[in-house]
HTML snippet that shows the backbone in 3Dmol.js (N, CA, C, O; Angstrom):
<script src="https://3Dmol.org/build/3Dmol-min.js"></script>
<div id="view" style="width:600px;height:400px;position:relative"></div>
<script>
const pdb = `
ATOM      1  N   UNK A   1     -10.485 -35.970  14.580  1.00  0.00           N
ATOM      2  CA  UNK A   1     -10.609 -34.702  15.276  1.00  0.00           C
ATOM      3  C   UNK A   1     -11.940 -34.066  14.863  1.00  0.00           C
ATOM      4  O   UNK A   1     -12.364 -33.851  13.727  1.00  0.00           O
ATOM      5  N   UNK A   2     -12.510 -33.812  16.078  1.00  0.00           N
ATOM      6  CA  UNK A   2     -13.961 -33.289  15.837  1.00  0.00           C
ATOM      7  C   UNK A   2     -13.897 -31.834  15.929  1.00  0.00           C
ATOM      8  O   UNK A   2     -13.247 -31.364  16.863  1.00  0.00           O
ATOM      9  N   UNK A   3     -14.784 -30.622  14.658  1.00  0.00           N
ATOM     10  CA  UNK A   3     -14.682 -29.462  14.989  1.00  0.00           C
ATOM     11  C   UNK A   3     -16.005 -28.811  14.803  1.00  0.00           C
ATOM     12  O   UNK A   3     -16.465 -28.530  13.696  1.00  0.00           O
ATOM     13  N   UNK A   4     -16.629 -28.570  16.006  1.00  0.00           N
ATOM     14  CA  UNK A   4     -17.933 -28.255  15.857  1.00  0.00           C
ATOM     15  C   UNK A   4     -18.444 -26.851  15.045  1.00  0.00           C
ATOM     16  O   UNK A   4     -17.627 -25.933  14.963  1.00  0.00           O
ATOM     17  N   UNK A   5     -19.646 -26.698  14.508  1.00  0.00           N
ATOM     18  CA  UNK A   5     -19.865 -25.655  13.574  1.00  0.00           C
ATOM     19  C   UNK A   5     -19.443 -23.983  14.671  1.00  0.00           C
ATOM     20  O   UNK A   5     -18.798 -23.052  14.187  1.00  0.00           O
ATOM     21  N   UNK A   6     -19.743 -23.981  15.474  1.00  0.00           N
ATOM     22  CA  UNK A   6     -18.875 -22.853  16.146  1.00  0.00           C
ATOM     23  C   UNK A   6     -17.405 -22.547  15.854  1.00  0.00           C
ATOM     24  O   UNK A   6     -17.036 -21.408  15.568  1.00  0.00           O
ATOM     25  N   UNK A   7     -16.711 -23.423  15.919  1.00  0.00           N
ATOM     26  CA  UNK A   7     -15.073 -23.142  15.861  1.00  0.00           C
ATOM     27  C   UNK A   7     -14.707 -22.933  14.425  1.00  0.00           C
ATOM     28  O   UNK A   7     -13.860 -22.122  14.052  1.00  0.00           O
ATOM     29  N   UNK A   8     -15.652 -23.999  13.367  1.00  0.00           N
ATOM     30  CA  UNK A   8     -14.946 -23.606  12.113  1.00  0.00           C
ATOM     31  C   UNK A   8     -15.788 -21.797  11.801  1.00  0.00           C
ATOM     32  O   UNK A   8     -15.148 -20.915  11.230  1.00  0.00           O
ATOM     33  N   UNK A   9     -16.716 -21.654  12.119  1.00  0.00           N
ATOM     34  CA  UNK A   9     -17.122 -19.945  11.996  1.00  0.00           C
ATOM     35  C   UNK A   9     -16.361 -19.416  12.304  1.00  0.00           C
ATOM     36  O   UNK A   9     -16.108 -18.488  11.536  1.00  0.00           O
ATOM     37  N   UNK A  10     -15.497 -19.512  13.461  1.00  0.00           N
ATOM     38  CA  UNK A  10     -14.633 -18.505  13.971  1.00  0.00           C
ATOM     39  C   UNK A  10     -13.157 -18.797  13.526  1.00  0.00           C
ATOM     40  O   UNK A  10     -12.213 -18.044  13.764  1.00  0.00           O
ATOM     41  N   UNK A  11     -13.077 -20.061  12.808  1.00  0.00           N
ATOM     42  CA  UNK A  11     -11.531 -19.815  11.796  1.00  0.00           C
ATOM     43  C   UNK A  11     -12.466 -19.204  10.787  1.00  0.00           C
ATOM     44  O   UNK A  11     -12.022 -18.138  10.361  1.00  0.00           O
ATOM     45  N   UNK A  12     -13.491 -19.515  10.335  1.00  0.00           N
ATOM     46  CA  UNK A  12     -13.598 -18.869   8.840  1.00  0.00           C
ATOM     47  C   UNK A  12     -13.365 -17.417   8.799  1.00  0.00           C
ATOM     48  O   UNK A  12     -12.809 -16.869   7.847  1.00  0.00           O
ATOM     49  N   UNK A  13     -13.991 -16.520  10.314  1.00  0.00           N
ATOM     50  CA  UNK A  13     -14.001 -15.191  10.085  1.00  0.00           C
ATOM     51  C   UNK A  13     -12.673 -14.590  10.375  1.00  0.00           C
ATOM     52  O   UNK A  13     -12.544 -13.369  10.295  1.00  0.00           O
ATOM     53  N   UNK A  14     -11.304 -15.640  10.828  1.00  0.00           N
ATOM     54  CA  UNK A  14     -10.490 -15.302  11.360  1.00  0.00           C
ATOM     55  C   UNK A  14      -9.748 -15.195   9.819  1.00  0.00           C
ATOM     56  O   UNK A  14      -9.128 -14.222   9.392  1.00  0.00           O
ATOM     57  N   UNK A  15      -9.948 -16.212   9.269  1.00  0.00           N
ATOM     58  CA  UNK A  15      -9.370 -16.296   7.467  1.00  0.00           C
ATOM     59  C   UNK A  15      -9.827 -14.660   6.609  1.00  0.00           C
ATOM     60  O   UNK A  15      -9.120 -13.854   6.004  1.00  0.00           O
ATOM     61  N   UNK A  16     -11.270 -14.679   6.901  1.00  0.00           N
ATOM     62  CA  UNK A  16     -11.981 -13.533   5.850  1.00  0.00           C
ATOM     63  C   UNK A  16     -11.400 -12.068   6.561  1.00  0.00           C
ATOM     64  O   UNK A  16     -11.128 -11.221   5.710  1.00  0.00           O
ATOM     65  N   UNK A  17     -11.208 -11.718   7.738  1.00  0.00           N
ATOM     66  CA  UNK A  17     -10.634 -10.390   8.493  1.00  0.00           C
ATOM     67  C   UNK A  17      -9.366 -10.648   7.815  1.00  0.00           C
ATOM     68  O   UNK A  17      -8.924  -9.906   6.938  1.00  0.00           O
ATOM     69  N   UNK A  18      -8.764 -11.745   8.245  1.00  0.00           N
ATOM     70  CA  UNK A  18      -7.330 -11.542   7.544  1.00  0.00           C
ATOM     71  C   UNK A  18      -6.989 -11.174   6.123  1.00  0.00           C
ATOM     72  O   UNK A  18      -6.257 -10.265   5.730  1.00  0.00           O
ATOM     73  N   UNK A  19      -7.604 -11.981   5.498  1.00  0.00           N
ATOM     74  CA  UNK A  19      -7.481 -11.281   4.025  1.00  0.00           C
ATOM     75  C   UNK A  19      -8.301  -9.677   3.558  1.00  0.00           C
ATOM     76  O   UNK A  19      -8.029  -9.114   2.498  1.00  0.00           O
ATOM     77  N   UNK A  20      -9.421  -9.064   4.673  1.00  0.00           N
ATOM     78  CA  UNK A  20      -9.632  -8.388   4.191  1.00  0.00           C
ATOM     79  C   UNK A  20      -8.854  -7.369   4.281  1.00  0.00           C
ATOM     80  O   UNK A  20      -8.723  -6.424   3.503  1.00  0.00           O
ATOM     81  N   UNK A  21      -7.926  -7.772   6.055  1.00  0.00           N
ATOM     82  CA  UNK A  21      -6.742  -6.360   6.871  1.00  0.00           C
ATOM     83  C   UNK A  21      -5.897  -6.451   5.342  1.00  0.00           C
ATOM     84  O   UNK A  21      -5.848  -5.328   4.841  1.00  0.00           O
ATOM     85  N   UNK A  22      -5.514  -7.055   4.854  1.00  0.00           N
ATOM     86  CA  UNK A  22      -4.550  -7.460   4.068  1.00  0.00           C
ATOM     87  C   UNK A  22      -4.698  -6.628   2.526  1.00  0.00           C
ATOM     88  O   UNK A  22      -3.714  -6.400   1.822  1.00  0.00           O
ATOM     89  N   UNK A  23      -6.034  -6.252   2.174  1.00  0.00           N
ATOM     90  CA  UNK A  23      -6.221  -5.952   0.932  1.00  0.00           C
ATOM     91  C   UNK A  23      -6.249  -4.071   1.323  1.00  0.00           C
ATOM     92  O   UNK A  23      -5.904  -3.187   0.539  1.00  0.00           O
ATOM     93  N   UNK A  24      -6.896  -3.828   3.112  1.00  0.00           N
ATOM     94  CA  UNK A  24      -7.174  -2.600   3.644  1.00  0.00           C
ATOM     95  C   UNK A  24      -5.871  -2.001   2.957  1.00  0.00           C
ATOM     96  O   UNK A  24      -5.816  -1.144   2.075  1.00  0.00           O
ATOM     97  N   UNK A  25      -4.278  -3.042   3.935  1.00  0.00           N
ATOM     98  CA  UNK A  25      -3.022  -2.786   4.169  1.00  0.00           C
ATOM     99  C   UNK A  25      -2.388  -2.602   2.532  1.00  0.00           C
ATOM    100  O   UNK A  25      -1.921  -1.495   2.263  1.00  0.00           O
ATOM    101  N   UNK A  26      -2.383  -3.063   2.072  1.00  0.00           N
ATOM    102  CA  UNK A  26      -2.034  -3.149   0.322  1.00  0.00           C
ATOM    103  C   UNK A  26      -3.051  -1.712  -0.721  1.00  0.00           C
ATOM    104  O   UNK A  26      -2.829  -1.186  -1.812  1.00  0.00           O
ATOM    105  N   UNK A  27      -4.227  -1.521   0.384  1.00  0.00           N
ATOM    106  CA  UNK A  27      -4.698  -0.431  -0.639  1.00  0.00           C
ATOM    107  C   UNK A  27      -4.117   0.886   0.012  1.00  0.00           C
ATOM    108  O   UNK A  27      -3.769   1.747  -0.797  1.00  0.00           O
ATOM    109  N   UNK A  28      -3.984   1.131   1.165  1.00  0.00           N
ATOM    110  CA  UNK A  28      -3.726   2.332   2.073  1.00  0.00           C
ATOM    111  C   UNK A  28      -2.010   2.912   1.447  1.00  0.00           C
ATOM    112  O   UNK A  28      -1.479   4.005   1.248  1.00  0.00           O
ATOM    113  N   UNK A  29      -1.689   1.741   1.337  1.00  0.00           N
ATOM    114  CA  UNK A  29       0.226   1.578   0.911  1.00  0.00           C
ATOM    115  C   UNK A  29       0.388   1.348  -0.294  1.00  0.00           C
ATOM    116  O   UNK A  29       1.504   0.889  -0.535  1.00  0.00           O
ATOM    117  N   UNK A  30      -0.521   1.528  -1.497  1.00  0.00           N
ATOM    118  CA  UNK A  30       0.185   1.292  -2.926  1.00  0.00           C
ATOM    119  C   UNK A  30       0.786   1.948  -3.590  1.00  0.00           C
ATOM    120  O   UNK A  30       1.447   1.579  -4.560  1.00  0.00           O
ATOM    121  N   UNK A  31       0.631   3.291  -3.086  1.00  0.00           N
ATOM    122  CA  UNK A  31       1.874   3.909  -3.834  1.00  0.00           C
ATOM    123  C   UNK A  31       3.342   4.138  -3.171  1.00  0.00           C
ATOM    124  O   UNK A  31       4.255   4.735  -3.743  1.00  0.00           O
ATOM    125  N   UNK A  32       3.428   3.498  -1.715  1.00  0.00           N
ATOM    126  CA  UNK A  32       5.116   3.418  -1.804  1.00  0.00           C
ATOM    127  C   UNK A  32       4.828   1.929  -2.306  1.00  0.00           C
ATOM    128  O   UNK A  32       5.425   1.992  -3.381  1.00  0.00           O
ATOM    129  N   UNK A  33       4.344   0.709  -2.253  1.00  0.00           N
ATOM    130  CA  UNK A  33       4.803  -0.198  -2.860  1.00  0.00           C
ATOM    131  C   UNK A  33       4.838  -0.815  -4.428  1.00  0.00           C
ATOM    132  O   UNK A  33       5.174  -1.908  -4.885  1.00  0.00           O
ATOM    133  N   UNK A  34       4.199   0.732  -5.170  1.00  0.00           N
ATOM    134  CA  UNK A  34       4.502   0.826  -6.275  1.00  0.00           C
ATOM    135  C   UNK A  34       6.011   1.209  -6.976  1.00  0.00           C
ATOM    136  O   UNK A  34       6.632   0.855  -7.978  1.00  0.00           O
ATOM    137  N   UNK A  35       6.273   2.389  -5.543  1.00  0.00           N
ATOM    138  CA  UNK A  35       7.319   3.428  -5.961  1.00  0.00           C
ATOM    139  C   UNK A  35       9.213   2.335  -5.417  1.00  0.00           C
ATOM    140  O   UNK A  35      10.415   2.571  -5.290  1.00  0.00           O
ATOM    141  N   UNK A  36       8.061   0.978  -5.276  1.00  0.00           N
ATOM    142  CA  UNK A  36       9.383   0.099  -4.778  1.00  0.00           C
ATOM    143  C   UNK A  36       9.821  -1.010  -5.909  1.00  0.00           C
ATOM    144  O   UNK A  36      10.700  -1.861  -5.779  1.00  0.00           O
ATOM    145  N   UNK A  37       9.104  -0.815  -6.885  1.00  0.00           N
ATOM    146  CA  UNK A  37       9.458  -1.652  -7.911  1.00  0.00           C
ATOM    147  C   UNK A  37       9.070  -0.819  -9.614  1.00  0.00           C
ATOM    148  O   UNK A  37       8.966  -1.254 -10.761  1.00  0.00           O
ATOM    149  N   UNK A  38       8.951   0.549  -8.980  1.00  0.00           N
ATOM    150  CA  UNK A  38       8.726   1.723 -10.614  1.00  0.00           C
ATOM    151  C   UNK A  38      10.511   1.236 -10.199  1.00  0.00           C
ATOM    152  O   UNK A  38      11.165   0.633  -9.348  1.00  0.00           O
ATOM    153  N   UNK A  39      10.699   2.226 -11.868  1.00  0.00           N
ATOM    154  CA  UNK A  39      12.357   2.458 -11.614  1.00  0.00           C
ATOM    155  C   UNK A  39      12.535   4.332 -11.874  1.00  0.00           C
ATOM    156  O   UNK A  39      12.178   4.885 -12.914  1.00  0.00           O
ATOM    157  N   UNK A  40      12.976   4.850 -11.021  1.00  0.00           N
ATOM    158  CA  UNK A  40      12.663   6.426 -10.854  1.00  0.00           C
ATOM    159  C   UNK A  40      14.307   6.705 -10.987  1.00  0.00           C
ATOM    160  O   UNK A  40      15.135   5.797 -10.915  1.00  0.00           O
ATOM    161  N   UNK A  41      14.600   7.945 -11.167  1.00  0.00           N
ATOM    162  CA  UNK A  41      15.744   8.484 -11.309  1.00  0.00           C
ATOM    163  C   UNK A  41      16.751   8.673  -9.682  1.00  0.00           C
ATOM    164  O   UNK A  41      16.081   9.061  -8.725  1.00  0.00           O
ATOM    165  N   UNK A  42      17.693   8.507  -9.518  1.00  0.00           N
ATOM    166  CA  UNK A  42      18.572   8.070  -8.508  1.00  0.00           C
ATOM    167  C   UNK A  42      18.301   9.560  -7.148  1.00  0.00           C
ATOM    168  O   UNK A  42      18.170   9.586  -5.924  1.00  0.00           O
ATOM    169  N   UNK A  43      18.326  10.551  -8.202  1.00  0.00           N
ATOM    170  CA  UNK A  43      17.810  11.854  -7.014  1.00  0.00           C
ATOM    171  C   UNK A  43      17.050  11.981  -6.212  1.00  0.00           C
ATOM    172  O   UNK A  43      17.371  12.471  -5.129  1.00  0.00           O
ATOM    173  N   UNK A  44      15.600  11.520  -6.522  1.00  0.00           N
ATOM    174  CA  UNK A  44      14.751  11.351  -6.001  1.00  0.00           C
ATOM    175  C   UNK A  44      14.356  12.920  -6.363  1.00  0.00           C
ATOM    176  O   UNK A  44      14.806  13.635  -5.467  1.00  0.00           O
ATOM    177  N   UNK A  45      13.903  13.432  -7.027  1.00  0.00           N
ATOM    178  CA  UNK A  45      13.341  14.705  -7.227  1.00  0.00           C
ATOM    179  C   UNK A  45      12.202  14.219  -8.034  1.00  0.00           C
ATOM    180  O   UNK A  45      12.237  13.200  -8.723  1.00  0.00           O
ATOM    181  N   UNK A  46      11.042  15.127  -7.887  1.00  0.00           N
ATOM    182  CA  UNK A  46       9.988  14.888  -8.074  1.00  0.00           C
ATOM    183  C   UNK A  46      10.145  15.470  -9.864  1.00  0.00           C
ATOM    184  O   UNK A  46      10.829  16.430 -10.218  1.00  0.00           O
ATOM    185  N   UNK A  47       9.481  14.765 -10.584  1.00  0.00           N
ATOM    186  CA  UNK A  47       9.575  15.202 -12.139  1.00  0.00           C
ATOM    187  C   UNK A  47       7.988  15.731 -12.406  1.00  0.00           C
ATOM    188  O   UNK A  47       7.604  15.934 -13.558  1.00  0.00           O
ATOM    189  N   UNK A  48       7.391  15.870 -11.621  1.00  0.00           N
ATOM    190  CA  UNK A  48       6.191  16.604 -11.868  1.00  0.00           C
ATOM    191  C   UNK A  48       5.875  18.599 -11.555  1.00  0.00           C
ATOM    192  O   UNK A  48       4.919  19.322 -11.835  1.00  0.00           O
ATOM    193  N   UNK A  49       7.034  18.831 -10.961  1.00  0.00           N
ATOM    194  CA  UNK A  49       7.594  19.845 -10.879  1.00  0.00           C
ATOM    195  C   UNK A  49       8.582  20.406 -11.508  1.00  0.00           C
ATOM    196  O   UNK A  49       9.743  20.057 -11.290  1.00  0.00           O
ATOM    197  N   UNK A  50       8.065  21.957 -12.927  1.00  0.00           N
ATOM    198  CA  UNK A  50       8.934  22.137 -13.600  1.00  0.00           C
ATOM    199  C   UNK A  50      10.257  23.059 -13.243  1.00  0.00           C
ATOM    200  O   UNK A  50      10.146  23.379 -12.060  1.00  0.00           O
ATOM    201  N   UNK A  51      11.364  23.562 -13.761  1.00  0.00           N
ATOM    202  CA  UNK A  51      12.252  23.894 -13.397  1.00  0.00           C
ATOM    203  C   UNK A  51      11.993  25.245 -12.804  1.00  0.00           C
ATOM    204  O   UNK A  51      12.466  25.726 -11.774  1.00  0.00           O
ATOM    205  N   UNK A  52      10.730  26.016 -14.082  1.00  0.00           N
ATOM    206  CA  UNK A  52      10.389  27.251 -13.912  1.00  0.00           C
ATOM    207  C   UNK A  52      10.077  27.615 -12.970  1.00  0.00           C
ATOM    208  O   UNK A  52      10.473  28.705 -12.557  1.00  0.00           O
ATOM    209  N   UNK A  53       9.101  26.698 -12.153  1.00  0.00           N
ATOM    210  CA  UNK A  53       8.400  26.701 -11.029  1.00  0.00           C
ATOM    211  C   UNK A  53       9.097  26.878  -9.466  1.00  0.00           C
ATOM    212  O   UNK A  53       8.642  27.503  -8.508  1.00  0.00           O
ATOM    213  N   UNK A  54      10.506  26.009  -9.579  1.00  0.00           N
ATOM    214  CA  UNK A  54      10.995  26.040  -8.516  1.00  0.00           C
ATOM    215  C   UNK A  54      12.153  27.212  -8.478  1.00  0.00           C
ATOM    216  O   UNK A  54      12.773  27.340  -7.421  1.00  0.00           O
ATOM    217  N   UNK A  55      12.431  27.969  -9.457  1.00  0.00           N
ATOM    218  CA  UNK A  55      13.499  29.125  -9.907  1.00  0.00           C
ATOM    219  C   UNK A  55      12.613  30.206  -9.324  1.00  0.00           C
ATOM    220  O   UNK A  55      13.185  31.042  -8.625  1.00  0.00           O
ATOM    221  N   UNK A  56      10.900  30.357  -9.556  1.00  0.00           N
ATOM    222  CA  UNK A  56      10.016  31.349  -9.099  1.00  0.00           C
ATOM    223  C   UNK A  56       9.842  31.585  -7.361  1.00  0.00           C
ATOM    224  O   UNK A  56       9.654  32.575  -6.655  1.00  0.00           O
ATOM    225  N   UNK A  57      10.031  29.966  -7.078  1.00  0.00           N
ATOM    226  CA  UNK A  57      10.071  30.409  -5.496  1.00  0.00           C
ATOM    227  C   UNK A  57      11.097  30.692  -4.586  1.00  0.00           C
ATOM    228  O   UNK A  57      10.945  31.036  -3.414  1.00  0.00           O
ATOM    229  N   UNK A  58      12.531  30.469  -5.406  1.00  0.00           N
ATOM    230  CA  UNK A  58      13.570  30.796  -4.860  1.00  0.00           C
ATOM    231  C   UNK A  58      13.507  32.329  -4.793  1.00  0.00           C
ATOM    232  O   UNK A  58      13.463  32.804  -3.658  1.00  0.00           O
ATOM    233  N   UNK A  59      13.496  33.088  -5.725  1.00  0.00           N
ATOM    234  CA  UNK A  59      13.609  34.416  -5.355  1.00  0.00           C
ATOM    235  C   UNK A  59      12.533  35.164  -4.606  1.00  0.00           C
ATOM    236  O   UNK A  59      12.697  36.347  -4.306  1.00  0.00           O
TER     237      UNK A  59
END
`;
const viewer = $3Dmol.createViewer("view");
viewer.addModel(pdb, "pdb");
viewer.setStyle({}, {cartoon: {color: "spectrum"}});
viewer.zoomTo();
viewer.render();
</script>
């Protein structure tokens, strides 16, 4: 099977886009696919917010 220098350019750039969509997709999304293998408390309440804080905006 013959593959002339045209066609393998255009798998190569089809390989290099793919891995680059791939690193785009993995950087845009790392923190839910961090927050899918942290182990966080079952509530889901944010622990960066203190108690004081949220007692101040209730009233």
């Amino acid at each position: 099977m013959y593959i002339d220098p045209g066609t393998g350019s255009v798998l190569f750039q089809i390989i290099i886009a793919g891995l680059l969509g791939a690193g785009v997709f993995i950087k845009i999304f790392w923190k839910k696919i961090v927050s899918l293998f942290s182990k966080k408390d079952a509530s889901g309440a944010s622990t960066s917010e203190s108690p004081s804080e949220s007692e101040g905006e209730a009233k």
